[in-house]
N, CA, C and O of each residue as an XYZ file, in Angstrom:
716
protein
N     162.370     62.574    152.516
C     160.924     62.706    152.433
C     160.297     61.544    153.204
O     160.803     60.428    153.082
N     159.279     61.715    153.954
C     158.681     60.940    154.875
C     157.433     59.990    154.090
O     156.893     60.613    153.176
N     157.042     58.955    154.255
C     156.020     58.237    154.003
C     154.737     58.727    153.889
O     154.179     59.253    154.851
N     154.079     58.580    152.539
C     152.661     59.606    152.635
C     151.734     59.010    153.759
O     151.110     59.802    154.466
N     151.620     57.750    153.947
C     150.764     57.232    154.334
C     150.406     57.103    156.128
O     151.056     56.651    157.070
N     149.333     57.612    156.035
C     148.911     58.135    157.251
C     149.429     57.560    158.544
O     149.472     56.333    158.627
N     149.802     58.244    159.497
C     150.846     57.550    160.720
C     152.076     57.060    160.496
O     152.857     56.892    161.433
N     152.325     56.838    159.509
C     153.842     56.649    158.997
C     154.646     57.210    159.038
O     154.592     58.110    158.200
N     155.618     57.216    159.685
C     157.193     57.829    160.302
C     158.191     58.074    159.225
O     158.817     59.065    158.849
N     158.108     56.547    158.777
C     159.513     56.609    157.864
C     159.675     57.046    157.070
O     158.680     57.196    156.361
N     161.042     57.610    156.527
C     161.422     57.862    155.072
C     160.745     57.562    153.934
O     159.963     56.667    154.254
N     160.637     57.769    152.990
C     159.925     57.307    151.792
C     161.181     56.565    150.619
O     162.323     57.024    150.652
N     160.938     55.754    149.919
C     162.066     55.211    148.937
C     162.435     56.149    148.386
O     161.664     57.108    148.407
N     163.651     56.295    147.710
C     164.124     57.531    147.121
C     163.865     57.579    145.626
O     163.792     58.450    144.759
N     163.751     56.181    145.713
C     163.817     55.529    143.488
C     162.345     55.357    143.660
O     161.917     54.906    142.597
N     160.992     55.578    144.868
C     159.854     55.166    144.579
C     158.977     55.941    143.533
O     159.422     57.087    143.467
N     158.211     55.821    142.928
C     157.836     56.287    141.609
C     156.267     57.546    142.711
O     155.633     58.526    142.322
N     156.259     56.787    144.073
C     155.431     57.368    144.953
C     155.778     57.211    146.219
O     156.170     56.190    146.784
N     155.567     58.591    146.756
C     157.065     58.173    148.302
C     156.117     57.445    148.898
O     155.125     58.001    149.368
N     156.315     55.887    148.971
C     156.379     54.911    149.888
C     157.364     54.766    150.834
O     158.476     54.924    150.331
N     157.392     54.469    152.296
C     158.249     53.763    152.600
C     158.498     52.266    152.104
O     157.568     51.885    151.393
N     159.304     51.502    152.253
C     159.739     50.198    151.777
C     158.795     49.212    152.208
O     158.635     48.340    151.354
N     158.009     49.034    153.413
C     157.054     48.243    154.120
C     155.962     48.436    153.114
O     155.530     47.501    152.441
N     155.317     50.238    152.981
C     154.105     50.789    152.299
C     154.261     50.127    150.832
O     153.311     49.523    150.334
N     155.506     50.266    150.156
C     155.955     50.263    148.896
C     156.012     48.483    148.646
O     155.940     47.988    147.521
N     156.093     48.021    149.369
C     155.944     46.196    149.089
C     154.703     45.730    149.126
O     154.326     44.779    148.441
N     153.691     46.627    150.257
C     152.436     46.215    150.439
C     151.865     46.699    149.180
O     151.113     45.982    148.520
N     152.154     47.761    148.856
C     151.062     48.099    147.325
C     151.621     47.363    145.815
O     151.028     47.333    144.737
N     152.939     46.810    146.165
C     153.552     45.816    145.149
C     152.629     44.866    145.102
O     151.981     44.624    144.083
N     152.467     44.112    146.452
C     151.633     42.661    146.399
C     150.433     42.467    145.804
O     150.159     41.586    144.990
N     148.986     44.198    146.680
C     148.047     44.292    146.338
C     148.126     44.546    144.395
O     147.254     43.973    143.741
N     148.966     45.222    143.800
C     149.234     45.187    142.368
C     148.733     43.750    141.842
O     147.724     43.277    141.320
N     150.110     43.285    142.308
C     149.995     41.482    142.069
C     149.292     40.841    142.107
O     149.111     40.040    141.190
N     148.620     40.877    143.085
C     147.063     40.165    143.092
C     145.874     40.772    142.030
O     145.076     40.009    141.485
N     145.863     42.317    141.799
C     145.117     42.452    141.077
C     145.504     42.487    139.715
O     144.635     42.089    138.939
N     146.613     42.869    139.198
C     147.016     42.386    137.633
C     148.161     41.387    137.301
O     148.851     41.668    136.322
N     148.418     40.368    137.928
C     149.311     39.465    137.939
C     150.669     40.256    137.856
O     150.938     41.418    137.550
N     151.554     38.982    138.319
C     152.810     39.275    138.171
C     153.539     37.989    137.270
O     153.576     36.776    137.478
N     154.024     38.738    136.317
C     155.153     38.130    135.183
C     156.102     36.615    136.114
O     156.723     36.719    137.171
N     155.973     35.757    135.554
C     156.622     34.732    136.290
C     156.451     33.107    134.925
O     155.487     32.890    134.191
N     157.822     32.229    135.044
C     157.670     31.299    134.490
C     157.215     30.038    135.172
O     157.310     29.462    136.257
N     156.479     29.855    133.554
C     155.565     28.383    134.077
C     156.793     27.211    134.758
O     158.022     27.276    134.714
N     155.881     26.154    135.383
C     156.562     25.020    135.786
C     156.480     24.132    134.519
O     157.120     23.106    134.749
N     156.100     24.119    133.631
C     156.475     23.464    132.701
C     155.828     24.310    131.493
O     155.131     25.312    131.654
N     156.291     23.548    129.851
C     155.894     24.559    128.913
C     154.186     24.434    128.536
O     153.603     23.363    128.367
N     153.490     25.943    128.442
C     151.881     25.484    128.140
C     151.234     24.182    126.984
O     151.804     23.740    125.986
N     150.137     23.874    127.433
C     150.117     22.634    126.613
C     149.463     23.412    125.182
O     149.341     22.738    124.159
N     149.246     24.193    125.192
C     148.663     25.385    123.946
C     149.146     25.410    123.125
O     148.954     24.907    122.018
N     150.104     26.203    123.659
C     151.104     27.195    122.705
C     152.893     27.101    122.889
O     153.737     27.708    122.230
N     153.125     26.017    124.140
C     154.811     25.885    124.282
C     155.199     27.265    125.232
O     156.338     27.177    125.691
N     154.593     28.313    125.551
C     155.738     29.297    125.761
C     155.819     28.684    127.287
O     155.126     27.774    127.740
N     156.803     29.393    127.924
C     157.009     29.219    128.833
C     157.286     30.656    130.140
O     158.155     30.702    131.010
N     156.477     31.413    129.909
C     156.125     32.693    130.650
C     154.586     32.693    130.799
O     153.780     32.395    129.917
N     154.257     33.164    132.346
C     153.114     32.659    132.286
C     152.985     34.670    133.424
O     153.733     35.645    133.474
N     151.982     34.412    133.908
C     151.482     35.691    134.734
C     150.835     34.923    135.829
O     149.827     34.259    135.586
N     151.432     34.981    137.205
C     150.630     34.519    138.276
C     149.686     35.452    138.838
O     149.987     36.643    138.917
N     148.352     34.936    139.314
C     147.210     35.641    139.841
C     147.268     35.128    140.949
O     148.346     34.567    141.144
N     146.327     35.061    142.045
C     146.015     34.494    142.899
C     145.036     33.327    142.794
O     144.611     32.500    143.601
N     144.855     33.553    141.596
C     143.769     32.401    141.773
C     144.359     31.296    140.993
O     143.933     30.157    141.186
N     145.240     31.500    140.184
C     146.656     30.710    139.803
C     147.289     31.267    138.625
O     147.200     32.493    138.564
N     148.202     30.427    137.211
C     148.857     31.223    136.410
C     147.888     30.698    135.001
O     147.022     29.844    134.810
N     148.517     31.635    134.258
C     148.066     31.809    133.233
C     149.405     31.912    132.268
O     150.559     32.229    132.557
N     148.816     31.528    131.028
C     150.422     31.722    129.718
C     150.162     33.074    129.752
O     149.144     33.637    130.155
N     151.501     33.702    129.146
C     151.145     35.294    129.022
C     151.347     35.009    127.598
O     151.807     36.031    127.088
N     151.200     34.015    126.670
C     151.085     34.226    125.377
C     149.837     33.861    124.861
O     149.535     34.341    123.769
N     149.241     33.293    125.285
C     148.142     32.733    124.769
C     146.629     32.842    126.396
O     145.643     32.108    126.459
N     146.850     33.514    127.010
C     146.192     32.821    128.042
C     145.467     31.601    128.720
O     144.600     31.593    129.593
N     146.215     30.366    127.915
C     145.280     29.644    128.776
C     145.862     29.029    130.132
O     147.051     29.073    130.446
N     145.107     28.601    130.688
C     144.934     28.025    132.267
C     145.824     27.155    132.772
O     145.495     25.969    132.782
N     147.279     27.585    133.355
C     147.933     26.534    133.409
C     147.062     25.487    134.296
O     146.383     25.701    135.300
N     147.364     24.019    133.431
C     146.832     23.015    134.715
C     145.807     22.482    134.076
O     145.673     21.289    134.347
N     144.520     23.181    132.841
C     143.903     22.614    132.821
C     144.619     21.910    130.748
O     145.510     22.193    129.948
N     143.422     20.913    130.875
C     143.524     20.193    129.409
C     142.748     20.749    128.475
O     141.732     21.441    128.536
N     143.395     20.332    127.604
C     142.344     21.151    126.415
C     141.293     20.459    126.300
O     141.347     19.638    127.217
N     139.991     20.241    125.479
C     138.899     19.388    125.031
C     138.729     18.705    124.388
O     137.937     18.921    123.471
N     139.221     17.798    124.482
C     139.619     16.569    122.622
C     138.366     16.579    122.419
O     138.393     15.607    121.665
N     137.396     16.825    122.447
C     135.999     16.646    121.933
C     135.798     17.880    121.328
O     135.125     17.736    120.308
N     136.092     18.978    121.532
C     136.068     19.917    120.821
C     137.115     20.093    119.252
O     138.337     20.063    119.397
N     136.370     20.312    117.472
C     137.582     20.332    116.268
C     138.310     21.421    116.999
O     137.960     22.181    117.902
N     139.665     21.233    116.194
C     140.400     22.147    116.393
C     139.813     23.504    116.004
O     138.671     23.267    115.610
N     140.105     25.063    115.917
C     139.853     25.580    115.515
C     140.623     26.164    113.967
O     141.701     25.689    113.609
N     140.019     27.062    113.283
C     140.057     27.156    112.257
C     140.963     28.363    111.559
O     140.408     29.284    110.960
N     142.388     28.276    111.687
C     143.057     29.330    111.618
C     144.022     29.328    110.223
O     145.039     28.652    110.067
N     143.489     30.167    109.361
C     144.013     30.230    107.771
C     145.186     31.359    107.843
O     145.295     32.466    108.370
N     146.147     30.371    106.910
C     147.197     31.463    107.234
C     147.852     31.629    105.325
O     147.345     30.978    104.412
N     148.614     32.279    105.195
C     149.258     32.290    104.249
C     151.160     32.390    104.684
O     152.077     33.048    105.176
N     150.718     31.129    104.011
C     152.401     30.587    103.805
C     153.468     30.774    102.870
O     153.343     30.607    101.657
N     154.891     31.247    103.658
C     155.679     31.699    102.059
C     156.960     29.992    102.630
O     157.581     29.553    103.598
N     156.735     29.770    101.600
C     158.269     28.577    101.670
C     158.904     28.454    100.410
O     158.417     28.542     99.283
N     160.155     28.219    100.803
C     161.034     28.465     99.933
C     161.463     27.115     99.411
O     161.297     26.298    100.317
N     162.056     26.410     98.073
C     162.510     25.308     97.169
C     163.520     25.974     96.233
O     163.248     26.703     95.278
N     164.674     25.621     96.643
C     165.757     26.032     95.820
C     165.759     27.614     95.656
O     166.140     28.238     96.646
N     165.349     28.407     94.435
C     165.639     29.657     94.123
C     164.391     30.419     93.925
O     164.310     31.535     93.411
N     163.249     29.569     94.472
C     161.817     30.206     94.368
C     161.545     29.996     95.449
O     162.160     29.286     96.246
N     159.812     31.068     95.739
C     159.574     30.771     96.654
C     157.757     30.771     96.276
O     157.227     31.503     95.440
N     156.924     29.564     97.302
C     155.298     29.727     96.928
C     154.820     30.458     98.172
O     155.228     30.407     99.332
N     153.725     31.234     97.537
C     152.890     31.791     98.206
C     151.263     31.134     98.280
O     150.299     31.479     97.597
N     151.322     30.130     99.298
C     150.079     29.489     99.609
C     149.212     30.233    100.784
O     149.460     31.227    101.468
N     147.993     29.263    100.731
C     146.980     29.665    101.865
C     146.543     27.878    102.721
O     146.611     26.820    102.095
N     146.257     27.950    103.736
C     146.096     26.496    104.039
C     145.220     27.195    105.639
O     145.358     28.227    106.295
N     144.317     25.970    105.739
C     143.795     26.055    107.149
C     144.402     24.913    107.848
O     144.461     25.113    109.061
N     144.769     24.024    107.550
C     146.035     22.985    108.294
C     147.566     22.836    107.459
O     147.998     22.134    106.546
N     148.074     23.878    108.302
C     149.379     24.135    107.518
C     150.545     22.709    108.019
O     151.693     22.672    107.578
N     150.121     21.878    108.757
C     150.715     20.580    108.961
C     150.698     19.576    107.963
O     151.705     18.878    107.841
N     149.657     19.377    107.184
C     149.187     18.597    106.655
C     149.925     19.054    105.125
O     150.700     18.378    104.449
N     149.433     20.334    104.868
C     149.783     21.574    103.613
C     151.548     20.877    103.580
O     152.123     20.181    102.742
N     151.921     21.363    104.690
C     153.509     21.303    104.519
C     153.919     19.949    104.011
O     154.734     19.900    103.089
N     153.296     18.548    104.669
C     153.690     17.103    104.009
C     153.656     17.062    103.198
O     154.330     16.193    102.643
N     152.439     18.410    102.026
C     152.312     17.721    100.559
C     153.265     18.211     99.712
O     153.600     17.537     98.738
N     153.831     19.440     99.962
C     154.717     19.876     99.384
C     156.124     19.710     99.435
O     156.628     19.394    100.513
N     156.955     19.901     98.266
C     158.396     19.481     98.223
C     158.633     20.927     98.746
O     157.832     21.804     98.421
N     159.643     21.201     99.503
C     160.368     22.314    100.180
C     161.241     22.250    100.870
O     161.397     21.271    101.599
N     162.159     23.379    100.847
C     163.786     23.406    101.632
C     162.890     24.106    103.110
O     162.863     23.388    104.109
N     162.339     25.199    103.158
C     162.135     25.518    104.359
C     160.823     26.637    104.500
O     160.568     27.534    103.696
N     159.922     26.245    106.020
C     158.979     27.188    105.781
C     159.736     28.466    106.213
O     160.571     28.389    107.114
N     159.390     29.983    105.416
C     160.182     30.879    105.944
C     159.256     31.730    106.351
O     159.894     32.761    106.562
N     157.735     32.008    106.679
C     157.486     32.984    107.108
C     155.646     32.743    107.222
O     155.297     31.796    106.516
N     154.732     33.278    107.806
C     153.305     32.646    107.634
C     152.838     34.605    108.160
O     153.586     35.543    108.436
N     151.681     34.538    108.112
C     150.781     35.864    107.909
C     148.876     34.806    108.160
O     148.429     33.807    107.598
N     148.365     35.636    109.149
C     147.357     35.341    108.984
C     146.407     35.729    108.160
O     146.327     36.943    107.970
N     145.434     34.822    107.447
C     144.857     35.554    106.319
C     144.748     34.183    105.572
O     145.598     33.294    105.629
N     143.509     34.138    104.820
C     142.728     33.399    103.615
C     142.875     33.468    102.744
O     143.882     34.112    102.450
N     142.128     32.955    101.707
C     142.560     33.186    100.102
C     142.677     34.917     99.295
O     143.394     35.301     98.371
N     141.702     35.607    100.076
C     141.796     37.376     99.830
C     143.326     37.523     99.970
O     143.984     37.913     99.005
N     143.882     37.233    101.102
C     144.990     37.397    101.377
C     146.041     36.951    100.684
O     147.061     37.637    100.613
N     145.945     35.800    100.107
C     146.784     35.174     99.203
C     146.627     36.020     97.574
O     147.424     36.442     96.736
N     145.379     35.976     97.694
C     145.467     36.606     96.056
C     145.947     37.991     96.065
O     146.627     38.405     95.126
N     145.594     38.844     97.209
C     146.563     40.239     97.352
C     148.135     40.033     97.292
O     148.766     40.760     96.524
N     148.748     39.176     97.983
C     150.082     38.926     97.807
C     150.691     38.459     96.571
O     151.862     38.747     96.325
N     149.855     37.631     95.627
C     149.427     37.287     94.413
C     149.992     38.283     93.121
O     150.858     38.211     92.249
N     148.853     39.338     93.607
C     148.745     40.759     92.672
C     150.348     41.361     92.936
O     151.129     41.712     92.051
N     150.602     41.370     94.473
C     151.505     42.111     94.894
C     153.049     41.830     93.910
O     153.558     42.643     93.138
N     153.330     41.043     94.094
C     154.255     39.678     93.764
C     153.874     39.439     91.974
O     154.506     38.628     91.298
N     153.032     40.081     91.551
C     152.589     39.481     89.947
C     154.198     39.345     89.003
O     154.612     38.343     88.421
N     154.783     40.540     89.096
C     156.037     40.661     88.103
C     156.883     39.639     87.878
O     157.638     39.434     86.928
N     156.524     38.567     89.568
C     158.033     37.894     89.417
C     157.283     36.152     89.770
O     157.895     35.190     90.236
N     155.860     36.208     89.378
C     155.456     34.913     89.216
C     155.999     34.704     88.280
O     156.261     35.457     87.341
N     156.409     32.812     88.568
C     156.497     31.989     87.446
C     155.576     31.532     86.915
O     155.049     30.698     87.650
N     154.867     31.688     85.582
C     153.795     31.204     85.141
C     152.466     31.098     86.101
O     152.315     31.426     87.277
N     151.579     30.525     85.168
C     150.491     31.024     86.397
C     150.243     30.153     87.655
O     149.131     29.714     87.949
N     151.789     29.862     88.638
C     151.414     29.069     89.643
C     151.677     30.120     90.184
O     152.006     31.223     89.747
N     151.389     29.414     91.941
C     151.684     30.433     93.265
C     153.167     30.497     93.411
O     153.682     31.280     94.210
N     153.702     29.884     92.837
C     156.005     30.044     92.993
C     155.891     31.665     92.145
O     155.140     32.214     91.339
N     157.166     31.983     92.924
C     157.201     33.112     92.562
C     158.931     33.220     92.397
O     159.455     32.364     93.110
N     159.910     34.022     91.667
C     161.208     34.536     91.816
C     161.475     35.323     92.777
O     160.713     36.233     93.105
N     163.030     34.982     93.579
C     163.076     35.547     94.854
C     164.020     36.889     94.609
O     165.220     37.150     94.528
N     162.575     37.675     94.530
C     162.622     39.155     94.359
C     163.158     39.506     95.354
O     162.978     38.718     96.283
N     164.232     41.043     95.770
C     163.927     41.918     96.600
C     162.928     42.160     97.175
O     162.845     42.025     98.396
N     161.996     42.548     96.468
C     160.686     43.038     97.289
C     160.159     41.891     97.748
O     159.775     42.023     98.910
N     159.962     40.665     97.241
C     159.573     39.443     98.308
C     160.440     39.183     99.202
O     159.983     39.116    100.343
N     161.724     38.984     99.062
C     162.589     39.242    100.066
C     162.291     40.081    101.477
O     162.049     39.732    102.633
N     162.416     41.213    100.878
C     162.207     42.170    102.170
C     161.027     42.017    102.399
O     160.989     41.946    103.628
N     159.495     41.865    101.828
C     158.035     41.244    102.779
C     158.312     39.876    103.569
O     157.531     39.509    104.447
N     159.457     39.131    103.225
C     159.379     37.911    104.370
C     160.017     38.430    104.925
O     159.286     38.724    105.871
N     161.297     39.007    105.214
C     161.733     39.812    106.163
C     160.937     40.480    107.386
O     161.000     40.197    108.582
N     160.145     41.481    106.706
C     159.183     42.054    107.695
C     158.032     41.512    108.185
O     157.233     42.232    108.784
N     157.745     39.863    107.948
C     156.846     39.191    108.484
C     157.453     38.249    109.612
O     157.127     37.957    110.763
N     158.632     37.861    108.625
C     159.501     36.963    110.178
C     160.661     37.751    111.182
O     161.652     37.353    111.795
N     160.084     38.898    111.035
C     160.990     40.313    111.964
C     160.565     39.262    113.124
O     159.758     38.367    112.874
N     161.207     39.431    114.530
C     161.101     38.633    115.767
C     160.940     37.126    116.128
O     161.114     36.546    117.200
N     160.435     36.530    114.530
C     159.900     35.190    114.741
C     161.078     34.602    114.503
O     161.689     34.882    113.471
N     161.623     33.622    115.493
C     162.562     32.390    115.413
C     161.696     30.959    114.542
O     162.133     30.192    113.683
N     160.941     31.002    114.909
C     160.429     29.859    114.058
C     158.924     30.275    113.819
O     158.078     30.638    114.636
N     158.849     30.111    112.426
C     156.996     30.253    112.061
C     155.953     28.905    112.580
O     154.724     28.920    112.520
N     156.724     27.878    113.044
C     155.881     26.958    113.644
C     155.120     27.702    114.986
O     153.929     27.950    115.178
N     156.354     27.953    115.845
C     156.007     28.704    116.961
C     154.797     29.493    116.958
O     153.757     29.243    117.567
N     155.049     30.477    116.201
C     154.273     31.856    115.783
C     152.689     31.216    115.350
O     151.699     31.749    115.850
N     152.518     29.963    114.325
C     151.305     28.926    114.060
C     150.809     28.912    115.518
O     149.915     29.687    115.857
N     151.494     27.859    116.582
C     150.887     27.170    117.715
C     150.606     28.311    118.204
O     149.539     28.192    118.805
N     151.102     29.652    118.289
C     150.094     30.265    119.488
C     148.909     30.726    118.988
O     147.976     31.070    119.713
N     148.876     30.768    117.301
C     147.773     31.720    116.698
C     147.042     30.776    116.985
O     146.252     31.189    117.835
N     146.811     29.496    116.707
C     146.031     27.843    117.307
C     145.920     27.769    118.610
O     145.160     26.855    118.930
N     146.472     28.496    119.727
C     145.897     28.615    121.107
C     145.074     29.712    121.345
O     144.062     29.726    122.046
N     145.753     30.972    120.486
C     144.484     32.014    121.022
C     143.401     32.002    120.541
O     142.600     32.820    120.994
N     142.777     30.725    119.019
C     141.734     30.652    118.559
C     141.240     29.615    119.592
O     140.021     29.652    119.758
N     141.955     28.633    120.375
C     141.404     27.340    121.143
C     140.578     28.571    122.039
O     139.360     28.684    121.904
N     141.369     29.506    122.989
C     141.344     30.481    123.984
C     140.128     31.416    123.438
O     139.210     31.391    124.258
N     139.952     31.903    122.765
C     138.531     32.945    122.163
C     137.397     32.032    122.434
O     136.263     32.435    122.691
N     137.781     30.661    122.360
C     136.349     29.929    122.476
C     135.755     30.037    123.587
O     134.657     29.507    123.754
């Protein structure tokens, strides 16, 4: 099959998704590229969020996790922003179900073996997990017995996440980034 494109002689790619020839088929690759970036890693990790995959434009790159600007600084004059999460961490054979808007600070105060999982969401959110979780509170704190069913909800919250810190810093870049 020949090249759609007008005056064009050659063959068309055989794997092209649109018979391009290979010349036609690179040129509409590039123009792509320029207009919706192309997938590519940063030169170093974002100062945001850590990832290290970014999307080059022409006008330069961007994180593809968080979008911000490789290159530029953030605003130390600007508070941080304000991102409430609910935290499950685990101490021996229990586990608490907190809420915190600086889960850095949250984590120093508490005794704990490990954070295992975070969910965005406020105190609504906490007290739903609360209700959820009622059977296997210990008394009326936020520790709870490590149920099955709490089990398998941290499960399906830290499905993909290697670390819930991680998963924090970008939710803290895309609130820096909305601004």
């Amino acid at each position: 099959m020949k090249c759609c494109c007008p005056g064009c002689d050659d063959q068309a790619d055989a794997d092209a998704p649109v018979p391009l020839c290979p010349t036609h088929l690179a040129a509409a690759g590039d123009f792509s590229g320029q207009l919706f970036g192309v997938e590519d890693a940063l030169p170093s990790p974002c100062v945001a969020c850590g990832s290290r995959v970014g999307v080059r434009y022409s006008s330069g790159l961007v994180c593809a996790v968080c979008e911000w600007v490789y290159g530029t600084v953030p605003d130390d004059e600007l508070p941080p922003p304000r991102v409430e999460v609910v935290y499950y961490i685990r101490f021996d054979e229990r586990m608490k179900i907190g809420t915190t808007a600086n889960l850095g600070q949250r984590m120093r105060q508490l005794w704990h073996d490990e954070l295992v999982a975070l969910e965005l969401g406020g105190r609504a959110r906490e007290r739903q997990r609360h209700e959820q979780f009622a059977q296997w509170r210990l008394g009326t704190s936020e520790w709870f017995s490590l149920s099955p069913p709490l089990l398998d909800h941290v499960r399906v919250l830290s499905a993909g996440v290697d670390d819930p810190w991680a998963l924090h810093a970008r939710w803290m870049s895309e609130a820096v980034a909305a601004r």
